[in-house]
PDB file with SEQRES, HELIX, SHEET and CRYST1 records, atoms N, CA, C and O in Angstrom:
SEQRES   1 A   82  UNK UNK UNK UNK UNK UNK UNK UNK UNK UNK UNK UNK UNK          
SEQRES   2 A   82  UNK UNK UNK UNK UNK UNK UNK UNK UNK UNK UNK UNK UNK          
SEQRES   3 A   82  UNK UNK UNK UNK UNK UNK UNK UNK UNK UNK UNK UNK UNK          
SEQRES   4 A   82  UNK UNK UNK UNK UNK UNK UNK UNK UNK UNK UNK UNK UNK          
SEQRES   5 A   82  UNK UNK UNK UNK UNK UNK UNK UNK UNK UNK UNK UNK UNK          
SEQRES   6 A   82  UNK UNK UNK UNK UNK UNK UNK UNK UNK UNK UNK UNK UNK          
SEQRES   7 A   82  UNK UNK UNK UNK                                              
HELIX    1 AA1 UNK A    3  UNK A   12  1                                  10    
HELIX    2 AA2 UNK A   22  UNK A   33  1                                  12    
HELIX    3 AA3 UNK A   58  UNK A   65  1                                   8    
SHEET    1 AA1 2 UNK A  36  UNK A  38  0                                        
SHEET    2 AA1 2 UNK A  79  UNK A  81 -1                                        
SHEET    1 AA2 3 UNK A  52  UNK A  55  0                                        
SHEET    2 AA2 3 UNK A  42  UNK A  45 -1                                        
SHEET    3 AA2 3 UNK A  74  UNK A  75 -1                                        
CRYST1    1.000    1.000    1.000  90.00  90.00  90.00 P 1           1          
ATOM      1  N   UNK A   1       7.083 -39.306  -9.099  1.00  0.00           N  
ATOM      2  CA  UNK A   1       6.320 -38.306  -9.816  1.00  0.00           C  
ATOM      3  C   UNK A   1       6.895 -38.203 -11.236  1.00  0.00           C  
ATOM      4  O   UNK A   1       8.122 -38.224 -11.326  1.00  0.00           O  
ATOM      5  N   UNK A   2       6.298 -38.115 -12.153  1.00  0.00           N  
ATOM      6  CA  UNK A   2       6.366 -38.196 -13.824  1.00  0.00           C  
ATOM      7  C   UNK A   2       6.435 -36.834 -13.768  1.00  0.00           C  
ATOM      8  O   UNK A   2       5.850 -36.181 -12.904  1.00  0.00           O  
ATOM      9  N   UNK A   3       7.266 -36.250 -14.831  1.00  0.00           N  
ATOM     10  CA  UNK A   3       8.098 -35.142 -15.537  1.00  0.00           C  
ATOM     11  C   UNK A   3       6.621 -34.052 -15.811  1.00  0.00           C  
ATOM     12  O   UNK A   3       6.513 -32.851 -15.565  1.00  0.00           O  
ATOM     13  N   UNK A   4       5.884 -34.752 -16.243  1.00  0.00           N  
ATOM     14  CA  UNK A   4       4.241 -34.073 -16.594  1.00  0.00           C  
ATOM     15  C   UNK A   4       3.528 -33.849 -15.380  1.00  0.00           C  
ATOM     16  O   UNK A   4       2.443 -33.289 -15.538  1.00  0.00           O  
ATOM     17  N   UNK A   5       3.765 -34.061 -14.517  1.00  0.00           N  
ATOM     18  CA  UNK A   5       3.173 -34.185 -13.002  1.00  0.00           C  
ATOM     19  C   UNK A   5       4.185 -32.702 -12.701  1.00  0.00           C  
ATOM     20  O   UNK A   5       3.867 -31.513 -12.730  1.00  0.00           O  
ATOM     21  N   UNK A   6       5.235 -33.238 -12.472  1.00  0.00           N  
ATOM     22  CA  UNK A   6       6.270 -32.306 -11.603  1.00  0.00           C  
ATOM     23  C   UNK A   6       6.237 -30.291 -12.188  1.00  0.00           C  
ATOM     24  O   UNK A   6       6.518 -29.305 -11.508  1.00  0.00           O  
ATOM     25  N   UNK A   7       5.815 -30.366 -13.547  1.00  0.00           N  
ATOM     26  CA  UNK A   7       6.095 -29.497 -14.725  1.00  0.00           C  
ATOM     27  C   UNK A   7       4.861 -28.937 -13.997  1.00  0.00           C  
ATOM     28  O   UNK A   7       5.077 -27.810 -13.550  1.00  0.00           O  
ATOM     29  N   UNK A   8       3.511 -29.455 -13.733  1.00  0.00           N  
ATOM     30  CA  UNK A   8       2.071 -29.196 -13.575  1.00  0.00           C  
ATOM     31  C   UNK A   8       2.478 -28.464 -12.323  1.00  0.00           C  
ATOM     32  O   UNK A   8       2.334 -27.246 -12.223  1.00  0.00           O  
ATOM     33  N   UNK A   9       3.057 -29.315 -11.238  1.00  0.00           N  
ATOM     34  CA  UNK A   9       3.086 -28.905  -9.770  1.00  0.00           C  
ATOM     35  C   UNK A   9       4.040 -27.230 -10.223  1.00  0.00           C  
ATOM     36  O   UNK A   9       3.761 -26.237  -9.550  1.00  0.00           O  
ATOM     37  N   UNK A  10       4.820 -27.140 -11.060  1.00  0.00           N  
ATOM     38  CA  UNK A  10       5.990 -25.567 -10.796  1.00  0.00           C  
ATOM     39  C   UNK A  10       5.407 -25.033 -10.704  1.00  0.00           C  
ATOM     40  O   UNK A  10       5.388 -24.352  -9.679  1.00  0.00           O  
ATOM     41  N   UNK A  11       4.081 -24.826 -12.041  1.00  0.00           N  
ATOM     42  CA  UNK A  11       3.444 -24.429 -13.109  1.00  0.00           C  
ATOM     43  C   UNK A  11       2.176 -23.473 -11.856  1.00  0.00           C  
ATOM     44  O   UNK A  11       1.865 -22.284 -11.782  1.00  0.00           O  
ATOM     45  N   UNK A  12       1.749 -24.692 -11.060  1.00  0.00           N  
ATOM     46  CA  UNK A  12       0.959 -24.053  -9.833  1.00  0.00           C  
ATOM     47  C   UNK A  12       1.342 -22.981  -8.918  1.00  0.00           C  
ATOM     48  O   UNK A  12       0.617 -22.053  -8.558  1.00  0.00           O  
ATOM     49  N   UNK A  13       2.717 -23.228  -8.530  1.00  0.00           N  
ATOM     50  CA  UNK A  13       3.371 -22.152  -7.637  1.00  0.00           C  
ATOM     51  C   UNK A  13       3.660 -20.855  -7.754  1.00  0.00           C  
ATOM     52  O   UNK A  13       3.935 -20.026  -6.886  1.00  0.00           O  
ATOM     53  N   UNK A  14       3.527 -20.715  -9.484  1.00  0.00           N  
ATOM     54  CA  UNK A  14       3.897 -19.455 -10.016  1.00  0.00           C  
ATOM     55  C   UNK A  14       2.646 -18.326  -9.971  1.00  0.00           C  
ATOM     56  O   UNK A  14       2.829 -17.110  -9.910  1.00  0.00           O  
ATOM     57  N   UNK A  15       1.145 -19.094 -10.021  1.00  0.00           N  
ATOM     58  CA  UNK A  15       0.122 -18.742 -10.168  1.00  0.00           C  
ATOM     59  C   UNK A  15      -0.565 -18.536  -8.631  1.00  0.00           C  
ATOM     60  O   UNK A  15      -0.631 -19.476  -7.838  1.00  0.00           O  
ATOM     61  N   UNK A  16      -1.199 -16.817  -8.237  1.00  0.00           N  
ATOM     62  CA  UNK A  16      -1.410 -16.624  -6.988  1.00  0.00           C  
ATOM     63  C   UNK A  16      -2.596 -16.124  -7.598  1.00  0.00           C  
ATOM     64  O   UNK A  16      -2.679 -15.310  -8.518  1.00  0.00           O  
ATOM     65  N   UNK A  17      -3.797 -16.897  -6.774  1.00  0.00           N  
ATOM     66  CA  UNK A  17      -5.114 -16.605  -6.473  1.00  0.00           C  
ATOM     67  C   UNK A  17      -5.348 -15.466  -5.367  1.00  0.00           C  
ATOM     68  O   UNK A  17      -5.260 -15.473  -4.139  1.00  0.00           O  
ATOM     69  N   UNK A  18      -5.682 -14.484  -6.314  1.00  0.00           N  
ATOM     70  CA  UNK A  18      -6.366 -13.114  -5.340  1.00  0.00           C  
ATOM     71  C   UNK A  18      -7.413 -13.360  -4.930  1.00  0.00           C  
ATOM     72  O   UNK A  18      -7.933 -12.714  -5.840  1.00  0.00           O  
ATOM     73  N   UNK A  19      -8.317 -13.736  -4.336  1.00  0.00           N  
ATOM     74  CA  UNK A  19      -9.580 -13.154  -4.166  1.00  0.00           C  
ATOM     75  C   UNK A  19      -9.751 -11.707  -3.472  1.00  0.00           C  
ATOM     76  O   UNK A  19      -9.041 -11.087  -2.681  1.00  0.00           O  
ATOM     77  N   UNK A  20     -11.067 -11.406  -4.135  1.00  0.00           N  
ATOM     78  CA  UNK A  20     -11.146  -9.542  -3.958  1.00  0.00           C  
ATOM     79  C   UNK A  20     -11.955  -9.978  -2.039  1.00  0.00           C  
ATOM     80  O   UNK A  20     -12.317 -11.071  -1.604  1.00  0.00           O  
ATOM     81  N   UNK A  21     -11.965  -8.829  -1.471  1.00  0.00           N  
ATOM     82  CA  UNK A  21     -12.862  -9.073  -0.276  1.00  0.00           C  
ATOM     83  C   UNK A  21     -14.071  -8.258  -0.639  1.00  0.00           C  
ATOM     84  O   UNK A  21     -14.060  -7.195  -1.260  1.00  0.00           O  
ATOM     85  N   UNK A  22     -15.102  -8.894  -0.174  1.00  0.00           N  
ATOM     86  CA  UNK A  22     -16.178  -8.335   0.027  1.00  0.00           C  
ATOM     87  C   UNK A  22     -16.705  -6.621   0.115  1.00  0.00           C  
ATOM     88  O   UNK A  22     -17.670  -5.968  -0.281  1.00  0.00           O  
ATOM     89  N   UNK A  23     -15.139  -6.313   1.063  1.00  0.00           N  
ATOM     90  CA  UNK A  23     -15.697  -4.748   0.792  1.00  0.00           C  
ATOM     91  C   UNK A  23     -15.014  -3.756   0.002  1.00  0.00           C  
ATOM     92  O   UNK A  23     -15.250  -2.556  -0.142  1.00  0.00           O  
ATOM     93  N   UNK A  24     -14.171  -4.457  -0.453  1.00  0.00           N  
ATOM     94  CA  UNK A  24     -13.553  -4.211  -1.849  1.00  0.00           C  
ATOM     95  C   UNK A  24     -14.557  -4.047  -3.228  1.00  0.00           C  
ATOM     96  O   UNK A  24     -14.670  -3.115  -4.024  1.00  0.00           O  
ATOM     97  N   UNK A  25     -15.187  -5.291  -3.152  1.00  0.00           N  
ATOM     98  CA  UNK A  25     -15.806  -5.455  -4.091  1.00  0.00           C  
ATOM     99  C   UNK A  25     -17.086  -4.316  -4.160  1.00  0.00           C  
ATOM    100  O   UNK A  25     -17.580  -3.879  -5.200  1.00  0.00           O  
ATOM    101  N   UNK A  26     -17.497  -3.949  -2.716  1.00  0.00           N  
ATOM    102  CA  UNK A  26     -18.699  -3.094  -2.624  1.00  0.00           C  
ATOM    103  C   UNK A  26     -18.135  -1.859  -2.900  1.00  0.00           C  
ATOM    104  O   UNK A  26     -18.882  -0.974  -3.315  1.00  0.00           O  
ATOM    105  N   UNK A  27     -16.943  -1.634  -2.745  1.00  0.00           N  
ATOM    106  CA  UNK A  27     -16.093  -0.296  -3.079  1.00  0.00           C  
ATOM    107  C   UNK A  27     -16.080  -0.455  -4.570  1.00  0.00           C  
ATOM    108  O   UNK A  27     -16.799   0.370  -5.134  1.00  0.00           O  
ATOM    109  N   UNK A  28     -15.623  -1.068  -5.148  1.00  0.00           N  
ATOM    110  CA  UNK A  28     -15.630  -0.909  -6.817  1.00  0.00           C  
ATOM    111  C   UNK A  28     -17.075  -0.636  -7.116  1.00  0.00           C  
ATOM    112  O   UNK A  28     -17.236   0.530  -7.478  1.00  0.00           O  
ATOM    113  N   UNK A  29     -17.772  -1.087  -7.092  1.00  0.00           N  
ATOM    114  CA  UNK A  29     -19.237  -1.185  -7.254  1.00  0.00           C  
ATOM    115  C   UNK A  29     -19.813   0.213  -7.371  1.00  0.00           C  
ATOM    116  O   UNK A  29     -20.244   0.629  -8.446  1.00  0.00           O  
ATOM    117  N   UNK A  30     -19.817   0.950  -6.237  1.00  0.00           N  
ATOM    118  CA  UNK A  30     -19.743   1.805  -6.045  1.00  0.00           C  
ATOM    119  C   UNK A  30     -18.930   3.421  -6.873  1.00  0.00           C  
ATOM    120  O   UNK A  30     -19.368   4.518  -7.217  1.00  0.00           O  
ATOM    121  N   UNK A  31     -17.771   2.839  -6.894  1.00  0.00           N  
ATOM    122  CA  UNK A  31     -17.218   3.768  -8.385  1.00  0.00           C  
ATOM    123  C   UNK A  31     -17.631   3.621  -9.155  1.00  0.00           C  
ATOM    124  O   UNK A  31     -18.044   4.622  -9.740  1.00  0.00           O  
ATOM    125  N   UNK A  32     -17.844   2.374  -9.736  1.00  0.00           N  
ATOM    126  CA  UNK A  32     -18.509   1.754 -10.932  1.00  0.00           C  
ATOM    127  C   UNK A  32     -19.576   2.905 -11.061  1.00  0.00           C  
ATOM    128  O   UNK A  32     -19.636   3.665 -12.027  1.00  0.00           O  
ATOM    129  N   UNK A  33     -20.332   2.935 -10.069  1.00  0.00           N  
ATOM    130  CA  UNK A  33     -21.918   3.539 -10.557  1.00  0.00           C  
ATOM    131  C   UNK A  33     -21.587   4.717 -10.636  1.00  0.00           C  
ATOM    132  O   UNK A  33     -22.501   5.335 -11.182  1.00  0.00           O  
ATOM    133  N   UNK A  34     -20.481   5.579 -10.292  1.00  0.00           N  
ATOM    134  CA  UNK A  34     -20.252   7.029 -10.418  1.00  0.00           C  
ATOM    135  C   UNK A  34     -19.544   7.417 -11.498  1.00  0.00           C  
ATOM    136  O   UNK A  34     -19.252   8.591 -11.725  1.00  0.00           O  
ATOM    137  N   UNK A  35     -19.156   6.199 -12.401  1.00  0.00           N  
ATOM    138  CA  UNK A  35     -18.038   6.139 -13.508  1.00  0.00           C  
ATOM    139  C   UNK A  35     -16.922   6.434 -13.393  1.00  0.00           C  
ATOM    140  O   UNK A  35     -16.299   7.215 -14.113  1.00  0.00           O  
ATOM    141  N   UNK A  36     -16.445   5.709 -12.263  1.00  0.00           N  
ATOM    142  CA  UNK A  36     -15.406   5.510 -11.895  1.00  0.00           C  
ATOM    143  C   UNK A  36     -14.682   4.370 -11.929  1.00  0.00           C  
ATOM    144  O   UNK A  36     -15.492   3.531 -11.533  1.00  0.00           O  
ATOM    145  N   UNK A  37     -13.810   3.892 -12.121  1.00  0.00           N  
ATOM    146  CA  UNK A  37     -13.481   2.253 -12.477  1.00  0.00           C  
ATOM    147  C   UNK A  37     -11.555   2.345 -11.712  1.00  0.00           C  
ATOM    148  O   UNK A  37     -10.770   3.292 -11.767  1.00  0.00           O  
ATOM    149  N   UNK A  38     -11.407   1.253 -11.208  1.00  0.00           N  
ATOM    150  CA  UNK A  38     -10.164   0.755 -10.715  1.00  0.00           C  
ATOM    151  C   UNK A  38      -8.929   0.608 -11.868  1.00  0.00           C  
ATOM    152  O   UNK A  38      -9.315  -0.219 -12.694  1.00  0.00           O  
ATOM    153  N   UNK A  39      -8.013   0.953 -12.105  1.00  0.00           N  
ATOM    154  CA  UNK A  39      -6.902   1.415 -13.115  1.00  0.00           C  
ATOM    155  C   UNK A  39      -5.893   0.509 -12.581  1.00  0.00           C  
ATOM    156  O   UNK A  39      -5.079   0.843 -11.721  1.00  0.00           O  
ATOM    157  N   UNK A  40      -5.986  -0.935 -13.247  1.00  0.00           N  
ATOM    158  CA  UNK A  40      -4.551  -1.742 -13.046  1.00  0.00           C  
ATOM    159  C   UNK A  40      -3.284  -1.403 -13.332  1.00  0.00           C  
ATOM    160  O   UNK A  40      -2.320  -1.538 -12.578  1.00  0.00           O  
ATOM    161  N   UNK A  41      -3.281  -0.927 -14.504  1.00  0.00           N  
ATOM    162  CA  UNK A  41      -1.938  -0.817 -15.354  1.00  0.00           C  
ATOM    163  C   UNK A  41      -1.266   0.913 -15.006  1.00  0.00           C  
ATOM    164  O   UNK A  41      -1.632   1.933 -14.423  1.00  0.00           O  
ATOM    165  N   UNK A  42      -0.392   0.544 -15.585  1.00  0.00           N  
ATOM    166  CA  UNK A  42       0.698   1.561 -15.516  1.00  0.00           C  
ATOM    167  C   UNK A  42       0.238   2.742 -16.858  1.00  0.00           C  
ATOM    168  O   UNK A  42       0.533   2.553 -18.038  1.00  0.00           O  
ATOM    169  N   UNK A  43      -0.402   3.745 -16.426  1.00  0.00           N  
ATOM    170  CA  UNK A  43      -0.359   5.019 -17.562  1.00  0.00           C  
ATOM    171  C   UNK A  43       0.534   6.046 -17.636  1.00  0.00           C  
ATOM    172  O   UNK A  43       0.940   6.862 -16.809  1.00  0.00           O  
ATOM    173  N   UNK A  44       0.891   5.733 -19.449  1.00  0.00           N  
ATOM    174  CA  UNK A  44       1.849   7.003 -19.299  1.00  0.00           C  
ATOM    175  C   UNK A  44       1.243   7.899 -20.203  1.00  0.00           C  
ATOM    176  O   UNK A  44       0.725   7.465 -21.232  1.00  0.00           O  
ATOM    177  N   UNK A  45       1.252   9.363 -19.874  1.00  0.00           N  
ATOM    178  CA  UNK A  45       0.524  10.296 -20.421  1.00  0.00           C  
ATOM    179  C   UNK A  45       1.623  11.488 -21.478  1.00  0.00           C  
ATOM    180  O   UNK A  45       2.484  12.270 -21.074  1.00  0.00           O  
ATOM    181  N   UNK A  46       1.174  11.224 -22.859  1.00  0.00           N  
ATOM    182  CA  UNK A  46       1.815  12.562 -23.282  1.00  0.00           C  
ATOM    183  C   UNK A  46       1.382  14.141 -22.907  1.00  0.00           C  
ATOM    184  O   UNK A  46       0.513  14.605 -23.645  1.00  0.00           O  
ATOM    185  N   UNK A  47       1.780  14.834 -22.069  1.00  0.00           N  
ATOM    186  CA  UNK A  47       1.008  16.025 -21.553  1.00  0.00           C  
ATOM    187  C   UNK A  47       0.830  16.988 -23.145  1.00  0.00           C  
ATOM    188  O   UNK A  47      -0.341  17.320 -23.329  1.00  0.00           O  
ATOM    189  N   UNK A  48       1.365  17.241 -23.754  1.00  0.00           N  
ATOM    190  CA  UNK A  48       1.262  17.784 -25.289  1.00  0.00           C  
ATOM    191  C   UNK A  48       0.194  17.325 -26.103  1.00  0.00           C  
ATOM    192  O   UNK A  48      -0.500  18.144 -26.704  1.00  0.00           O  
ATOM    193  N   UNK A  49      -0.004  16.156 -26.183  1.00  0.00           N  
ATOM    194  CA  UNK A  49      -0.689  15.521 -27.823  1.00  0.00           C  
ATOM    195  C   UNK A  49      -2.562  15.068 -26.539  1.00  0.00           C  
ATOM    196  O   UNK A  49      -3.762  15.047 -26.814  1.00  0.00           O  
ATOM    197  N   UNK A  50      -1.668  14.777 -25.084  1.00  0.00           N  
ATOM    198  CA  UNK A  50      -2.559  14.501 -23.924  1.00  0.00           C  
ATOM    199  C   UNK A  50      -2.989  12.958 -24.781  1.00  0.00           C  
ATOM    200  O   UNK A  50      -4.204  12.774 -24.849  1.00  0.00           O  
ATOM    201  N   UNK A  51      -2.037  11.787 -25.470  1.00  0.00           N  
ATOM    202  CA  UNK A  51      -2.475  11.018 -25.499  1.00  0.00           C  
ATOM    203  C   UNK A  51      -2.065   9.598 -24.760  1.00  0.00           C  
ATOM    204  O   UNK A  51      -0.851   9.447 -24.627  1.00  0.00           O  
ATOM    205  N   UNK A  52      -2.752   8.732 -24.353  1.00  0.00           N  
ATOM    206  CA  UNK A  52      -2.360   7.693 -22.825  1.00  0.00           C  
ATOM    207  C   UNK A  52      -1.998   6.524 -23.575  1.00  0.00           C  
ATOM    208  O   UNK A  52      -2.509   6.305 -24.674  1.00  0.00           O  
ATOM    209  N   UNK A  53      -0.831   5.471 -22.857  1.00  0.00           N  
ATOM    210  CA  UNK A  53      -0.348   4.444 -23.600  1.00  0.00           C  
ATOM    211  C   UNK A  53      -0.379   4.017 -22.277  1.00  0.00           C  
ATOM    212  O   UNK A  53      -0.007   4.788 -21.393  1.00  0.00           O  
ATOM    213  N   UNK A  54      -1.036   2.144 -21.846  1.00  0.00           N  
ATOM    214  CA  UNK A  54      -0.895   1.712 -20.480  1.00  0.00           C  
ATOM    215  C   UNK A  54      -0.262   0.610 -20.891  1.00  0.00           C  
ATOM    216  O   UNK A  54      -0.249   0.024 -21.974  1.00  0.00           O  
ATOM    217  N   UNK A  55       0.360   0.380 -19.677  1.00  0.00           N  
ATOM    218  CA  UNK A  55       1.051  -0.968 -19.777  1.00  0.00           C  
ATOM    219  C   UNK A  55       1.372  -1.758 -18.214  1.00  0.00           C  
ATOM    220  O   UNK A  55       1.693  -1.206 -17.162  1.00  0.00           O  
ATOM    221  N   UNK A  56       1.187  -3.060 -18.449  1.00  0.00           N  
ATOM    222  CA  UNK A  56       0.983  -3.956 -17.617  1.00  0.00           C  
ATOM    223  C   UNK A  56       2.228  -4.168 -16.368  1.00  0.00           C  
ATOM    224  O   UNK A  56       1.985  -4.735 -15.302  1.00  0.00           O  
ATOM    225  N   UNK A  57       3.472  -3.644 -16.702  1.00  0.00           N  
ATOM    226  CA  UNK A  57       4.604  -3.803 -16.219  1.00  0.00           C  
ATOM    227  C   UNK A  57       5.139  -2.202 -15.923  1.00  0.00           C  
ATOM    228  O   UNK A  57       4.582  -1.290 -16.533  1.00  0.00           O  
ATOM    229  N   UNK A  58       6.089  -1.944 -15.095  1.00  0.00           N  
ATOM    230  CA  UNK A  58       6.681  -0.880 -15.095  1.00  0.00           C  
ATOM    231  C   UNK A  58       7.981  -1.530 -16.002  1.00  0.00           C  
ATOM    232  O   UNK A  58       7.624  -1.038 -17.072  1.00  0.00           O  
ATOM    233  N   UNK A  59       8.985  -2.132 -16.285  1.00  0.00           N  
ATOM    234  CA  UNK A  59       9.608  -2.293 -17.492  1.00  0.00           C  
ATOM    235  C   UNK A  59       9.171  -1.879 -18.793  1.00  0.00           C  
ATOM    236  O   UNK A  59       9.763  -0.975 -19.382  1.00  0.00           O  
ATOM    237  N   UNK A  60       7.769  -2.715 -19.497  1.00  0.00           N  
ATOM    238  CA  UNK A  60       7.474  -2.155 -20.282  1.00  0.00           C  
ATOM    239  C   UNK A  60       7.410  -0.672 -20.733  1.00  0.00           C  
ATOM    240  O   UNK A  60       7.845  -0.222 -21.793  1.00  0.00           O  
ATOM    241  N   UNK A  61       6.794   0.001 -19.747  1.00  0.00           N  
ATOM    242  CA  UNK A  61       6.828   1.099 -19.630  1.00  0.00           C  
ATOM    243  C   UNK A  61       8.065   2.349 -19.851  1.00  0.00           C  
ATOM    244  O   UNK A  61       8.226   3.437 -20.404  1.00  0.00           O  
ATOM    245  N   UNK A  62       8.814   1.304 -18.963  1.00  0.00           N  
ATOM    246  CA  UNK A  62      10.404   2.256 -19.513  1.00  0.00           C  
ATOM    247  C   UNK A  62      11.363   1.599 -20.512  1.00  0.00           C  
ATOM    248  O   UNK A  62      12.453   2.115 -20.760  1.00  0.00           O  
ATOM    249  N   UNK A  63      10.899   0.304 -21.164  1.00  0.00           N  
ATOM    250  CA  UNK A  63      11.066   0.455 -22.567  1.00  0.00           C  
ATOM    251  C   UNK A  63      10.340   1.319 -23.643  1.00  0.00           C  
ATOM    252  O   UNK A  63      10.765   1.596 -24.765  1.00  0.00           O  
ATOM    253  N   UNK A  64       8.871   1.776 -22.935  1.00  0.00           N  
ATOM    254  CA  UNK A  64       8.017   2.503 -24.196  1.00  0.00           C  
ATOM    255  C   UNK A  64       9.106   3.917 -24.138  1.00  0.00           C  
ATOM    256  O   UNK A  64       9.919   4.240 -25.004  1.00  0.00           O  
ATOM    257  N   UNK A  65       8.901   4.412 -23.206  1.00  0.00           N  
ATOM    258  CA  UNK A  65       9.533   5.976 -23.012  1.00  0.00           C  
ATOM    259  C   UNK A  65      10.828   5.902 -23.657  1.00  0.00           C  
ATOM    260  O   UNK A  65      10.731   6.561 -24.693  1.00  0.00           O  
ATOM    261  N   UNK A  66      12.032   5.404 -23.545  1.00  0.00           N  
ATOM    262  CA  UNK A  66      13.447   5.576 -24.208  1.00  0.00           C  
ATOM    263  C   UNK A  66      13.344   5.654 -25.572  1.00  0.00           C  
ATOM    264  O   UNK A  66      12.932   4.912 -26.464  1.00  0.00           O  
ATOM    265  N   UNK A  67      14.089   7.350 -25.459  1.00  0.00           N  
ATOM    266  CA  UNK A  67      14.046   8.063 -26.787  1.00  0.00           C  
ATOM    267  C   UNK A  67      13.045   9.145 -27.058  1.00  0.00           C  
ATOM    268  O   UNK A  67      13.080  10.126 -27.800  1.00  0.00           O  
ATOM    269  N   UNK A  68      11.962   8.581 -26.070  1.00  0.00           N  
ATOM    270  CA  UNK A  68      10.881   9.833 -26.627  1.00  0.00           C  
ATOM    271  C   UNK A  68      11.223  11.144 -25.912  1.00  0.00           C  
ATOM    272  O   UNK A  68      11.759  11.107 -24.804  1.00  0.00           O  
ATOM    273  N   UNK A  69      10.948  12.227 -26.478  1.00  0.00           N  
ATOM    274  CA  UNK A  69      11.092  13.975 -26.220  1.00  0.00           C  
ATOM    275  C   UNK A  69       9.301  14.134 -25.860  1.00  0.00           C  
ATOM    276  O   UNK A  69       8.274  13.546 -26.199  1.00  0.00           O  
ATOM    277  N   UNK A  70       9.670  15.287 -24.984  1.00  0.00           N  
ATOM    278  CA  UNK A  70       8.152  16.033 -25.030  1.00  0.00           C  
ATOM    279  C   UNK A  70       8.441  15.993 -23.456  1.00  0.00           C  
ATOM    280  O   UNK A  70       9.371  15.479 -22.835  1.00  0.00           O  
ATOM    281  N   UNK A  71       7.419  16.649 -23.066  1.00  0.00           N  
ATOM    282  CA  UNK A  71       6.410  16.249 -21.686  1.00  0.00           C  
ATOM    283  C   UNK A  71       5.599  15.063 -21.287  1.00  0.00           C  
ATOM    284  O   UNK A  71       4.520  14.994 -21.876  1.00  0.00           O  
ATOM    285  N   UNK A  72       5.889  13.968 -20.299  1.00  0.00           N  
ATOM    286  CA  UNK A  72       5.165  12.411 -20.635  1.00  0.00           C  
ATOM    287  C   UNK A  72       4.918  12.678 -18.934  1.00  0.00           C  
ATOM    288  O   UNK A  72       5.475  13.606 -18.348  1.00  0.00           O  
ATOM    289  N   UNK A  73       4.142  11.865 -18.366  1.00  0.00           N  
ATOM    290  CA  UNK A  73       3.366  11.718 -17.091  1.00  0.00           C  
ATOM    291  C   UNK A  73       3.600  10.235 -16.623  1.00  0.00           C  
ATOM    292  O   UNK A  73       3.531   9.510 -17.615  1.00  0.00           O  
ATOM    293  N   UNK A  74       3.769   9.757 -15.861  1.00  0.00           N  
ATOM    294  CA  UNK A  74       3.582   8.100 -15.543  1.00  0.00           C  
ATOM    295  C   UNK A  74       2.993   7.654 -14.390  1.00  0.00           C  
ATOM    296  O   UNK A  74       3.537   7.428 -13.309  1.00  0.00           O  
ATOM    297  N   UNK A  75       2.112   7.569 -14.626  1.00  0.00           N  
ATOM    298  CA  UNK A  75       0.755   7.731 -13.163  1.00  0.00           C  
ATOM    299  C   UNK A  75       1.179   6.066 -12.953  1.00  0.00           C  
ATOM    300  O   UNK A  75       1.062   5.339 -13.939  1.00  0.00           O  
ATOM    301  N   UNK A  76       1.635   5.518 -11.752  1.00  0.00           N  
ATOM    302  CA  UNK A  76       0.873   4.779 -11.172  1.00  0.00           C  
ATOM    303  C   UNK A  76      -0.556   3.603 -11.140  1.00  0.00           C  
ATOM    304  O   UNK A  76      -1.356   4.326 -11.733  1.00  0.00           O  
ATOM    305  N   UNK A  77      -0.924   3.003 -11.000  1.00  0.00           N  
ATOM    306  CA  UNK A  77      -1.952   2.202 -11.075  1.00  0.00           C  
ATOM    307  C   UNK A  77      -2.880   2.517  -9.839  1.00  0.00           C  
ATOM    308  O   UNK A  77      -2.563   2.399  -8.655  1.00  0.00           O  
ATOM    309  N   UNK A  78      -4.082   2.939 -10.344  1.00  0.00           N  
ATOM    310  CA  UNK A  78      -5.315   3.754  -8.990  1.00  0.00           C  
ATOM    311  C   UNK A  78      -6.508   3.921  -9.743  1.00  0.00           C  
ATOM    312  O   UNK A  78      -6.913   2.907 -10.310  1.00  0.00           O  
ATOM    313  N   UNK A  79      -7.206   5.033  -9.890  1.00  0.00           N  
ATOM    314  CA  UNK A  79      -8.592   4.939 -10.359  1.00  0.00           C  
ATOM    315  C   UNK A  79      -8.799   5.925 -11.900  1.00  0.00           C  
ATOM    316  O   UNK A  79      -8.357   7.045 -11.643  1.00  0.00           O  
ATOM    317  N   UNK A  80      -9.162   5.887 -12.942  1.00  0.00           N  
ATOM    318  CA  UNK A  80     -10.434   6.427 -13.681  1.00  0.00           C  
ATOM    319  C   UNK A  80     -11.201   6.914 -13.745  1.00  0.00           C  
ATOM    320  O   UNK A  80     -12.003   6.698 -12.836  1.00  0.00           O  
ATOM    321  N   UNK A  81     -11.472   7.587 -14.442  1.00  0.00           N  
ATOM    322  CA  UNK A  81     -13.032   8.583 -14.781  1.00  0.00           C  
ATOM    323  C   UNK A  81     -13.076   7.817 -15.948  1.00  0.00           C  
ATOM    324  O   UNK A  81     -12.129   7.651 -16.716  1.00  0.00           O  
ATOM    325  N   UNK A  82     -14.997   7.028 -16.142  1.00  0.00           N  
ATOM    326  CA  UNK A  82     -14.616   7.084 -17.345  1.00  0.00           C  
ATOM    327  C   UNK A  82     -15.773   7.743 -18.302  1.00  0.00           C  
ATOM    328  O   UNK A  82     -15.573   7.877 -19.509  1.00  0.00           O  
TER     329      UNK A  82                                                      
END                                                                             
């Protein structure tokens, strides 16, 4: 196996195919039409200014916060109003 082959094959292992199920999908759908939408990321909420910063990682996240003062919220990843 060539170096470009082997690099391709890591490159695959790292990468995991979700597929959604069927009644998953009829469940989003469903929020969807109520304006409701599925919330990947990590929100953190200033309860004061009430303004939202999301982020993809919980690290990120507790790099955003260090240092900041106030009242802040850090919801989890779940659902939207939107």
């Amino acid at each position: 196996m060539t170096e470009e082959e082997q690099e391709h094959v890591s490159d695959d292992r790292g990468q995991i195919i979700r597929k959604k199920s069927r009644l998953r999908r009829e469940i989003e759908d469903v929020l969807q039409q109520k304006g409701i939408s599925v919330e990947s990321r990590i929100t953190i909420i200033n309860l004061d200014s009430k303004e939202s910063f999301y982020f993809d990682d919980y690290a990120g996240a507790m790099q955003f916060m260090k240092g900041k003062k106030g009242r802040w919220y850090l919801a989890t990843p779940g659902i939207r109003r939107d």
